[in-house]
Biotite code that builds the C-alpha atoms (Angstrom):
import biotite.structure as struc

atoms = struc.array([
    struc.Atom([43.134, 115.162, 64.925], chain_id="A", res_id=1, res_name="UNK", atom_name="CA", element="C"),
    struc.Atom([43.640, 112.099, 66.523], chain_id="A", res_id=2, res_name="UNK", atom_name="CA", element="C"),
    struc.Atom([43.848, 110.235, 63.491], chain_id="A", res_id=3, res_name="UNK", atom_name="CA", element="C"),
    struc.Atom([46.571, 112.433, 62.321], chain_id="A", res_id=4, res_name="UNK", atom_name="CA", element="C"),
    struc.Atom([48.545, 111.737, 65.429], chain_id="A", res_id=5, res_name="UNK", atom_name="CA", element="C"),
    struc.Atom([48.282, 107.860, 65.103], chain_id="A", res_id=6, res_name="UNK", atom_name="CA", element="C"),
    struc.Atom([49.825, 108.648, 61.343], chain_id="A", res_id=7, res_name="UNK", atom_name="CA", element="C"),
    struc.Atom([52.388, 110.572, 63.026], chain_id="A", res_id=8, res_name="UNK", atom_name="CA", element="C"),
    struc.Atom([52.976, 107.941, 65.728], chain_id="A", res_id=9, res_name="UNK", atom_name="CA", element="C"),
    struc.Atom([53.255, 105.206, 62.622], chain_id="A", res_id=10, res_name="UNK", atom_name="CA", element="C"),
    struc.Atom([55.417, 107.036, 60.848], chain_id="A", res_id=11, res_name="UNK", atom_name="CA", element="C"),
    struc.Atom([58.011, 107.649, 63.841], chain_id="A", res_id=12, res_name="UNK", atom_name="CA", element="C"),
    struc.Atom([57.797, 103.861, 64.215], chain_id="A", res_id=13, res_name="UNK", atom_name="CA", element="C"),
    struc.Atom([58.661, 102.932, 61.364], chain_id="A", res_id=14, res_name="UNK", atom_name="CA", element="C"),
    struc.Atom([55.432, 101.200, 59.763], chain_id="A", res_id=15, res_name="UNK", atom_name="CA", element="C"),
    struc.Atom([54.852, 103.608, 57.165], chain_id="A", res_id=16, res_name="UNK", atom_name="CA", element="C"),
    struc.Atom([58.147, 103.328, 55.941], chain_id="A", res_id=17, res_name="UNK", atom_name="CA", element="C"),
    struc.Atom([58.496, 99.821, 55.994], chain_id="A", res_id=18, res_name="UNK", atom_name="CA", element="C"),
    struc.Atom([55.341, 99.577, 53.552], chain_id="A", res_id=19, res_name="UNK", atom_name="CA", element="C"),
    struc.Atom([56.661, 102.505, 50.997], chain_id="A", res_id=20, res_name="UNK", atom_name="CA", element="C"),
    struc.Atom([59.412, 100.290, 50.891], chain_id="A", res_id=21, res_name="UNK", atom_name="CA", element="C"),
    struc.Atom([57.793, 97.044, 50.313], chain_id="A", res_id=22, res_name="UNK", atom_name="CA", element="C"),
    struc.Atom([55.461, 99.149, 47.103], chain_id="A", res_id=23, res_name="UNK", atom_name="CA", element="C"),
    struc.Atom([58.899, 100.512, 45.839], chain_id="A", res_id=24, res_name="UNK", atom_name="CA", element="C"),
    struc.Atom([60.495, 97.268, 45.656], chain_id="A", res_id=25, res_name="UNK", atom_name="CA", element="C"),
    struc.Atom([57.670, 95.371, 44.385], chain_id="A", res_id=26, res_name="UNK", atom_name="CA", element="C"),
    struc.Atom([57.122, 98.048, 41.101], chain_id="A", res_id=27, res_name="UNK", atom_name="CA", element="C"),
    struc.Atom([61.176, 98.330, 40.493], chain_id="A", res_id=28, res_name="UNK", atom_name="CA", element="C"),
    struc.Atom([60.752, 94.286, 40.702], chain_id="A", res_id=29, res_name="UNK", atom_name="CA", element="C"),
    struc.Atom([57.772, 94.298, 38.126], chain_id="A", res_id=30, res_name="UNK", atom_name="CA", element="C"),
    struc.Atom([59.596, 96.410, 36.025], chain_id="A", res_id=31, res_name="UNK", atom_name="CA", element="C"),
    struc.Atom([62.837, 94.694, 35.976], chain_id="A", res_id=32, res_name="UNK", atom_name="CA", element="C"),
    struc.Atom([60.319, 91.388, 34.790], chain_id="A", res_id=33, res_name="UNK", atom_name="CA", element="C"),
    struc.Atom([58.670, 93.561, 32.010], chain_id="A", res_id=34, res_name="UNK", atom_name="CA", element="C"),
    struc.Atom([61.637, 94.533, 31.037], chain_id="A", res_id=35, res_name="UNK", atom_name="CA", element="C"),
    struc.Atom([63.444, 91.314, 30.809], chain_id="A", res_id=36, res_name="UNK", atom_name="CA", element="C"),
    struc.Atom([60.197, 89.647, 29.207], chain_id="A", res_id=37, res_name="UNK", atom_name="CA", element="C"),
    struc.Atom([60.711, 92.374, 26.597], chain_id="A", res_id=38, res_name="UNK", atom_name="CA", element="C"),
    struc.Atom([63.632, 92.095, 25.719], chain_id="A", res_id=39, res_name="UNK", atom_name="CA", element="C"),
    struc.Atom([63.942, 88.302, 25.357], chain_id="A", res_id=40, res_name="UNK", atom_name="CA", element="C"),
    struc.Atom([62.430, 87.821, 22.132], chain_id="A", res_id=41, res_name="UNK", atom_name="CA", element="C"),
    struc.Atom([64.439, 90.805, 20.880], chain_id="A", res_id=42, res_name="UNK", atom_name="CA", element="C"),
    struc.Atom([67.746, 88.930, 21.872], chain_id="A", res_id=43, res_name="UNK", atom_name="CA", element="C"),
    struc.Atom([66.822, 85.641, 20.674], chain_id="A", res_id=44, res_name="UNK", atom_name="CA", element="C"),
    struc.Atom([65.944, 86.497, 17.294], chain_id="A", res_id=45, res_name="UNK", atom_name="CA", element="C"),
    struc.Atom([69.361, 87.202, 16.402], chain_id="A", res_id=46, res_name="UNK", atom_name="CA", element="C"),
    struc.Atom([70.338, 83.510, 17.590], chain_id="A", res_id=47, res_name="UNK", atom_name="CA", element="C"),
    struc.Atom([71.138, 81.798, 14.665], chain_id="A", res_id=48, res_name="UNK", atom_name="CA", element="C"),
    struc.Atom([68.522, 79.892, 13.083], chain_id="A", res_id=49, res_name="UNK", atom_name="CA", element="C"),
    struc.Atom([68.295, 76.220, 12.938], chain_id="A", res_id=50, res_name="UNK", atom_name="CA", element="C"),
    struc.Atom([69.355, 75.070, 9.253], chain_id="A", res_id=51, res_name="UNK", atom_name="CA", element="C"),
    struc.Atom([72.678, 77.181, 9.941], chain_id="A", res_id=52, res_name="UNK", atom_name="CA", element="C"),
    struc.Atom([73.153, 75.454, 12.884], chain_id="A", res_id=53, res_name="UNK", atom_name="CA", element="C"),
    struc.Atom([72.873, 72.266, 11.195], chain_id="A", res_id=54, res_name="UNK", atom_name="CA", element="C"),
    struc.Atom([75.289, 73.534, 8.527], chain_id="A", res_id=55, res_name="UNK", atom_name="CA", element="C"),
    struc.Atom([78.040, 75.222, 10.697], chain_id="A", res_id=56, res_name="UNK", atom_name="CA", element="C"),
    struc.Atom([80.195, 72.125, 10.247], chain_id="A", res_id=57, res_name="UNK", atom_name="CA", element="C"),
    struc.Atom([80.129, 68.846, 7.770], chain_id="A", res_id=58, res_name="UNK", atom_name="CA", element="C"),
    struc.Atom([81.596, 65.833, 7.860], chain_id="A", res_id=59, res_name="UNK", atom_name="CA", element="C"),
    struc.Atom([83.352, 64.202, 4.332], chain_id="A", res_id=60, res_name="UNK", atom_name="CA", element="C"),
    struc.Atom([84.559, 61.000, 4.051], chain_id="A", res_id=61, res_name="UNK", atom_name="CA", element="C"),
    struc.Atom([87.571, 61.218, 2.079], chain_id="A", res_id=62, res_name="UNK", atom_name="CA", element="C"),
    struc.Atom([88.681, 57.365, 1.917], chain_id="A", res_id=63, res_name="UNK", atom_name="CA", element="C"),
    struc.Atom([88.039, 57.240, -2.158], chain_id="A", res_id=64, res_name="UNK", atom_name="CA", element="C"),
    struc.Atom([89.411, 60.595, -3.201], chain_id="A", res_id=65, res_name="UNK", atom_name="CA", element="C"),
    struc.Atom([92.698, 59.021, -4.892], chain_id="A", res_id=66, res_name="UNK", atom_name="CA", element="C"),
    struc.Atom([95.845, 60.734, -5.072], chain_id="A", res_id=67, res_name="UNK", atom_name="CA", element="C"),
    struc.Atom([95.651, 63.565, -7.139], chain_id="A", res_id=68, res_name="UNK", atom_name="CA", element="C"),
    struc.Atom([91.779, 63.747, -7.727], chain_id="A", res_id=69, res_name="UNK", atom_name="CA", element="C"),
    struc.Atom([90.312, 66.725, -5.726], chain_id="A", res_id=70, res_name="UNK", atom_name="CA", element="C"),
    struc.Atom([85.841, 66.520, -5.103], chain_id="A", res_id=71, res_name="UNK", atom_name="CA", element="C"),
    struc.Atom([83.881, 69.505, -4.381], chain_id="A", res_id=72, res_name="UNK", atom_name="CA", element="C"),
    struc.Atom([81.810, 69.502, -1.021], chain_id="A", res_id=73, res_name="UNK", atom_name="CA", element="C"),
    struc.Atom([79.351, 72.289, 0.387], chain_id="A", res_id=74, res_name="UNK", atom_name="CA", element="C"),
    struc.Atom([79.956, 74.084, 3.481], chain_id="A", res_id=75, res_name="UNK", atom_name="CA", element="C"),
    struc.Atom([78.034, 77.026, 4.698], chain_id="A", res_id=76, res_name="UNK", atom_name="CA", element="C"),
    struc.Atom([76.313, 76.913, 1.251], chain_id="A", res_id=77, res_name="UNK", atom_name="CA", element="C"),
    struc.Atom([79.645, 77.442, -0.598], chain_id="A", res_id=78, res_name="UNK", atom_name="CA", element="C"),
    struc.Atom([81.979, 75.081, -2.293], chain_id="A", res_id=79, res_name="UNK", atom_name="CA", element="C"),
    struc.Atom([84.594, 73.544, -0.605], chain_id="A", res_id=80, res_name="UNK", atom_name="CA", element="C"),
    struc.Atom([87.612, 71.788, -2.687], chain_id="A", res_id=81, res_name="UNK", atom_name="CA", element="C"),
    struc.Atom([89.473, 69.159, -1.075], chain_id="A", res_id=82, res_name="UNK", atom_name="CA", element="C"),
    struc.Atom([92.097, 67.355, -3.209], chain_id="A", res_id=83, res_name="UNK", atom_name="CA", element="C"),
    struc.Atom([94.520, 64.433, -2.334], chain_id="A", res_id=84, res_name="UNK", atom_name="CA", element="C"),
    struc.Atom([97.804, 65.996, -3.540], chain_id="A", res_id=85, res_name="UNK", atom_name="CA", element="C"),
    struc.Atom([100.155, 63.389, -5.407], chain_id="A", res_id=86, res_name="UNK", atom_name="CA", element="C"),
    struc.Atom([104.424, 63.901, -4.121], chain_id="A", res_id=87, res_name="UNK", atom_name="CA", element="C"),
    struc.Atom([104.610, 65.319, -7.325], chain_id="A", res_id=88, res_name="UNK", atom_name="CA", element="C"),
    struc.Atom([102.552, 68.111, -6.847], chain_id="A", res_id=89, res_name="UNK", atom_name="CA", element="C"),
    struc.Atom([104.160, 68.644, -3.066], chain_id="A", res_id=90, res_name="UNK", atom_name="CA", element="C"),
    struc.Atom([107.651, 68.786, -4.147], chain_id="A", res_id=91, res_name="UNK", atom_name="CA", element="C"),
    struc.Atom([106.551, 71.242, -6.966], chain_id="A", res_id=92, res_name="UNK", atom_name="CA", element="C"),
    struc.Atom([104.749, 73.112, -3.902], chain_id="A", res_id=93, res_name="UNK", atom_name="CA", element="C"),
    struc.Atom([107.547, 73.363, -1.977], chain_id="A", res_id=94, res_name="UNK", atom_name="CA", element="C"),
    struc.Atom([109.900, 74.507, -4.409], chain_id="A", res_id=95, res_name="UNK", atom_name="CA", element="C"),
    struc.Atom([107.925, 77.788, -5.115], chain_id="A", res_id=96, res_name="UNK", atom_name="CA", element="C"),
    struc.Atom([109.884, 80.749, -3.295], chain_id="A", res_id=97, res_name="UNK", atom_name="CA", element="C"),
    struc.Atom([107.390, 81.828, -1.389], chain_id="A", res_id=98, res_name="UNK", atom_name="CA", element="C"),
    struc.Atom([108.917, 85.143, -0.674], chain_id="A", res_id=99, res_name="UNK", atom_name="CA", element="C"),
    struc.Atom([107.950, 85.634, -4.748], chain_id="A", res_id=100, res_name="UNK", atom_name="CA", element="C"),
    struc.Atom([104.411, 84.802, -4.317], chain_id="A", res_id=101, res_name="UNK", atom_name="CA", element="C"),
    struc.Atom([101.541, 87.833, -3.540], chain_id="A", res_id=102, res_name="UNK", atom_name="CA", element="C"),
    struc.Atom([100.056, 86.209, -0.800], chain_id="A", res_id=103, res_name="UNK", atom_name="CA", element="C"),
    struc.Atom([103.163, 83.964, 0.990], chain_id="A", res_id=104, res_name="UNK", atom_name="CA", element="C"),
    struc.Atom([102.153, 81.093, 2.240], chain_id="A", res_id=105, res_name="UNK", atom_name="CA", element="C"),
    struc.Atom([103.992, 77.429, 2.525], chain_id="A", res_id=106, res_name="UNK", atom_name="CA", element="C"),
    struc.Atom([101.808, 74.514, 1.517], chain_id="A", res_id=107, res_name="UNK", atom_name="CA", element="C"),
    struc.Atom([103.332, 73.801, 5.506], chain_id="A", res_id=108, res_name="UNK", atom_name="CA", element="C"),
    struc.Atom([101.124, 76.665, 6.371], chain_id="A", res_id=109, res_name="UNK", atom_name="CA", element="C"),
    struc.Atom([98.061, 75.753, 4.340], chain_id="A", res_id=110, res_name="UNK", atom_name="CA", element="C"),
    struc.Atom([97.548, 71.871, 5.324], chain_id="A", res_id=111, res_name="UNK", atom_name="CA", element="C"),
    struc.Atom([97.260, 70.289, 8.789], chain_id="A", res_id=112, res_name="UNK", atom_name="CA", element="C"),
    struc.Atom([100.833, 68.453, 10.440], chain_id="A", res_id=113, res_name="UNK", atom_name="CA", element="C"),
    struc.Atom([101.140, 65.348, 9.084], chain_id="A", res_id=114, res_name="UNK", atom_name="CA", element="C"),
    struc.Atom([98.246, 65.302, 5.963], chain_id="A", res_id=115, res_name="UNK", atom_name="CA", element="C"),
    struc.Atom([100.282, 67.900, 3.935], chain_id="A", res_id=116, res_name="UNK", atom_name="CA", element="C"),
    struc.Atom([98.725, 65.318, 0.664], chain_id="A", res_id=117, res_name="UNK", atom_name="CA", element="C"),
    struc.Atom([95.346, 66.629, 2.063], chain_id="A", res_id=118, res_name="UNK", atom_name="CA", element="C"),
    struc.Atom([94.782, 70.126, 0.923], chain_id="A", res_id=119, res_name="UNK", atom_name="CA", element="C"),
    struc.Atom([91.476, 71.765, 1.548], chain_id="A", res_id=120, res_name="UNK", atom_name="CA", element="C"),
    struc.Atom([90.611, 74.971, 0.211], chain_id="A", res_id=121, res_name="UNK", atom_name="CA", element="C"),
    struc.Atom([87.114, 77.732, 0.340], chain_id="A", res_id=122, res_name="UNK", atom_name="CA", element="C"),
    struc.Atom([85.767, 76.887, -3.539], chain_id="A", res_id=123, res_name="UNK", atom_name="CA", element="C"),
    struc.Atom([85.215, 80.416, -4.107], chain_id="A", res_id=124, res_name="UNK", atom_name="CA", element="C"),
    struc.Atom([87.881, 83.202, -6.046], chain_id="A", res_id=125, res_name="UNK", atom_name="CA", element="C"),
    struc.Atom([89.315, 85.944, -4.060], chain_id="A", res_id=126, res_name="UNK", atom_name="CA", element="C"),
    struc.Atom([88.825, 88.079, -6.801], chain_id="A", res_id=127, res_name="UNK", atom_name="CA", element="C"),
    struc.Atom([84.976, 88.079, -7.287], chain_id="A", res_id=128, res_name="UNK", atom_name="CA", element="C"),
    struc.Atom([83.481, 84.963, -5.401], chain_id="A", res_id=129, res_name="UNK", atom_name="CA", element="C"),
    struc.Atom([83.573, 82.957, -9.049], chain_id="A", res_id=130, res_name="UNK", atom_name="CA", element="C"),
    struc.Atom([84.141, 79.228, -8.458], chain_id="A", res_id=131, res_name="UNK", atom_name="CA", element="C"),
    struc.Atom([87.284, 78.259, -10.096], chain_id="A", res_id=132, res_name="UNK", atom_name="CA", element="C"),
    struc.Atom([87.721, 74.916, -11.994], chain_id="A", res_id=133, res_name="UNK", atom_name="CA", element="C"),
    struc.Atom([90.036, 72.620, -11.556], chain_id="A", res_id=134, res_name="UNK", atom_name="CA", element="C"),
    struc.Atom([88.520, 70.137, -8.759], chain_id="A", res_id=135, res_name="UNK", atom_name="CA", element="C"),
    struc.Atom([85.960, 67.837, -11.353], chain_id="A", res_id=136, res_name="UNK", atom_name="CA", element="C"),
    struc.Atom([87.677, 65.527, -13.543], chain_id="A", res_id=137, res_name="UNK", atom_name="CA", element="C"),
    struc.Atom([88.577, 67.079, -16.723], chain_id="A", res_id=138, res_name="UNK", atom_name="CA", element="C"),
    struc.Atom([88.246, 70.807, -15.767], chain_id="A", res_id=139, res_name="UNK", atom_name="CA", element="C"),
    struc.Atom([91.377, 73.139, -16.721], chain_id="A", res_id=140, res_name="UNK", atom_name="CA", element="C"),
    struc.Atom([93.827, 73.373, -13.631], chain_id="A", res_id=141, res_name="UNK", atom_name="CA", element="C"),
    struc.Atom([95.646, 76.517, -15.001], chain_id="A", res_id=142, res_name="UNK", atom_name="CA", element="C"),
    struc.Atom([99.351, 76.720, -16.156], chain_id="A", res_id=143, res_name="UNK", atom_name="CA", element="C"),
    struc.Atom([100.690, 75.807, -12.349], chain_id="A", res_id=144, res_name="UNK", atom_name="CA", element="C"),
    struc.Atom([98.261, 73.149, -12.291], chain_id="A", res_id=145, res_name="UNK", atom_name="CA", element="C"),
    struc.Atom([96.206, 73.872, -9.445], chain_id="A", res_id=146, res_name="UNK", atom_name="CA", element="C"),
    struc.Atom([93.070, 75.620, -10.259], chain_id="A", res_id=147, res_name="UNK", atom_name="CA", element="C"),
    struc.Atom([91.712, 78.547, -12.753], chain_id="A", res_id=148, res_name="UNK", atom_name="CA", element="C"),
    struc.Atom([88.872, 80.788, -12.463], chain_id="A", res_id=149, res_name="UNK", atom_name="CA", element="C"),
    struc.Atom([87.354, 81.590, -15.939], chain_id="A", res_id=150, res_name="UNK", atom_name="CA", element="C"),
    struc.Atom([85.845, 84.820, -14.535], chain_id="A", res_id=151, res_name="UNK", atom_name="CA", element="C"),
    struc.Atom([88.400, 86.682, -14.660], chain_id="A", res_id=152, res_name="UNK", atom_name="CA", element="C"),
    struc.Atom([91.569, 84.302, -15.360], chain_id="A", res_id=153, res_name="UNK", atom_name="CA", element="C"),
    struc.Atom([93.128, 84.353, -11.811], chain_id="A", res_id=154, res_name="UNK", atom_name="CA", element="C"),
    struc.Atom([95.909, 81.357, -11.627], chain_id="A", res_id=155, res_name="UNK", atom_name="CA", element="C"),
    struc.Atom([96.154, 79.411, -8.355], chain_id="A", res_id=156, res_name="UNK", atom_name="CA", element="C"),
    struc.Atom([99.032, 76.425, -7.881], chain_id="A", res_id=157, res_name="UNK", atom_name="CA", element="C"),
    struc.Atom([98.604, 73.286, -6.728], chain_id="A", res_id=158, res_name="UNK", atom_name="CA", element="C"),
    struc.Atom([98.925, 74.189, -2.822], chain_id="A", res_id=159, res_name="UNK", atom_name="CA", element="C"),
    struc.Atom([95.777, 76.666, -4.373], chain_id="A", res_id=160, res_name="UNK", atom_name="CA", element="C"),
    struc.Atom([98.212, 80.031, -3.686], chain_id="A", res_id=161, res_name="UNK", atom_name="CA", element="C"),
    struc.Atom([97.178, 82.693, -6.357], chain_id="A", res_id=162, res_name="UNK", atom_name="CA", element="C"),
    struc.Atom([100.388, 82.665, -9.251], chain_id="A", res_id=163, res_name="UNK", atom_name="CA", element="C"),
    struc.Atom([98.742, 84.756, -11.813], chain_id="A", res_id=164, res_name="UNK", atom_name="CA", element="C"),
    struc.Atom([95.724, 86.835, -12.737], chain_id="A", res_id=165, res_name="UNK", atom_name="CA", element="C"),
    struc.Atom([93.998, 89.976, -10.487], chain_id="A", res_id=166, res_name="UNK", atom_name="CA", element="C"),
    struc.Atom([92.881, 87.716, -7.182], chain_id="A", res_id=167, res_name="UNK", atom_name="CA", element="C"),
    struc.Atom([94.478, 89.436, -3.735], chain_id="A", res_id=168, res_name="UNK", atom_name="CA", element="C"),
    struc.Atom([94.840, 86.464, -1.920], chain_id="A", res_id=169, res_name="UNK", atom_name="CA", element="C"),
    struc.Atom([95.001, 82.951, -1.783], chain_id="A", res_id=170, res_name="UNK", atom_name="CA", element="C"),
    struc.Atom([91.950, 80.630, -2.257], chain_id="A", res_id=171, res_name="UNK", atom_name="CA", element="C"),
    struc.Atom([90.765, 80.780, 1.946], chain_id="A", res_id=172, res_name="UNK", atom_name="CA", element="C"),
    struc.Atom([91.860, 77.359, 4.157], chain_id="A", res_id=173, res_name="UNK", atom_name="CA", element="C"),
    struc.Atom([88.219, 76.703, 6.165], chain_id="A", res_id=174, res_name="UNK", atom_name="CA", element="C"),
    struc.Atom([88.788, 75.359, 9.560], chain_id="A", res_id=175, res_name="UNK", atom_name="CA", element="C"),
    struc.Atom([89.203, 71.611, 9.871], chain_id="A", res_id=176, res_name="UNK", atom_name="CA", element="C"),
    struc.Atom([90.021, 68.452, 11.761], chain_id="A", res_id=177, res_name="UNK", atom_name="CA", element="C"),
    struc.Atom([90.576, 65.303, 10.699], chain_id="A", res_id=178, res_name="UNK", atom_name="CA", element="C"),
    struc.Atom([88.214, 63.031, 12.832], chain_id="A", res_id=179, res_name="UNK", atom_name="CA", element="C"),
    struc.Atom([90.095, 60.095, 11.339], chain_id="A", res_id=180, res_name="UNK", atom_name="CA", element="C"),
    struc.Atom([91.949, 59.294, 8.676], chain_id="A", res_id=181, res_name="UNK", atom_name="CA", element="C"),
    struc.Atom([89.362, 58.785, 6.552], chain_id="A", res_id=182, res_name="UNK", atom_name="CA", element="C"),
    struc.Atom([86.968, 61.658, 7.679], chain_id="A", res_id=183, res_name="UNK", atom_name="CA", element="C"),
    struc.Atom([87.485, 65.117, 7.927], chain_id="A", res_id=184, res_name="UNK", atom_name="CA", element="C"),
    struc.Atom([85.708, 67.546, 9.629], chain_id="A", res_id=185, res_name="UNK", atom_name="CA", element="C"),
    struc.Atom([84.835, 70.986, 8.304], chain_id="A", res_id=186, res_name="UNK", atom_name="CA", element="C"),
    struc.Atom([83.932, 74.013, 10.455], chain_id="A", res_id=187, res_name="UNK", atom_name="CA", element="C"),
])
């Protein structure tokens, strides 16, 4: 009996509490660590990995690509055209109305203020994902002189705008900077 009464007597104090409170925190605390250890790994795998880190952006030197020659680069494991447009083939650009066009854009639009010779383009058709010619030397540019995908035989002009064929949209303008004028920066 009298150890029941000391119980009591704790318990009116305020020691009995005190220690139920000290277990509850300390097990909502473990749990909230379990929990956190499991789901770490489960939010870190879907952290990109390390090679598509290391190809989220790419540097090109473009300092030989002569007017009107275009090279092919890779970014993100696809092709990326970048061509040095000539004044001829900005003036014939420019005159297109673009209001005529399926997808209007100006070559303005597609090329960064102040390198409007520099136009880089996604190497891949909006039609299928084919990779259209008309960047290597000697490939068929198509009747506007930009670039042709044999796929299918969609017709892109030389500010790569899609003229003719069954391709929705223009070939896609990948973000860039130019780090330099002699280096541009994809991505």
């Amino acid at each position: 009996m009298a150890e029941q009464a000391s119980i009591a007597e704790a318990t009116m104090t305020g020691e009995g509490v005190r220690r139920r409170d000290f277990i509850n925190i300390a097990a909502v605390s473990f749990a909230g660590v379990g929990g956190l250890a499991a789901l770490y790994p489960l939010i870190s795998q879907m952290a990109p990995s390390a090679d598509v880190l290391a190809e989220s952006s790419t540097e090109i030197d473009i300092s030989a690509i002569a007017p009107g020659q275009a090279i092919k680069a890779v970014w993100r494991k696809q092709p990326v055209f970048i061509r040095n447009l000539t004044p001829e083939e900005i003036s014939a650009a420019e005159k297109v109305d673009v209001s005529t066009l399926r997808d209007p854009e100006t070559l303005e639009k597609r090329t960064t203020a102040g390198k409007t010779n520099w136009l880089i383009t996604m190497g891949v058709c909006t039609h299928l994902g084919c990779v259209p010619l008309g960047a290597g030397e000697g490939e068929v540019k198509g009747e506007f002189g930009g670039y042709f995908c044999p796929c299918h035989g969609s017709v892109y002009d030389t500010a790569a705008r899609i003229r003719k064929g069954p391709a929705p949209k223009n070939l896609e303008v990948p973000p860039h900077e130019f780090s330099s004028d002699t280096v541009v920066k994809i991505g």
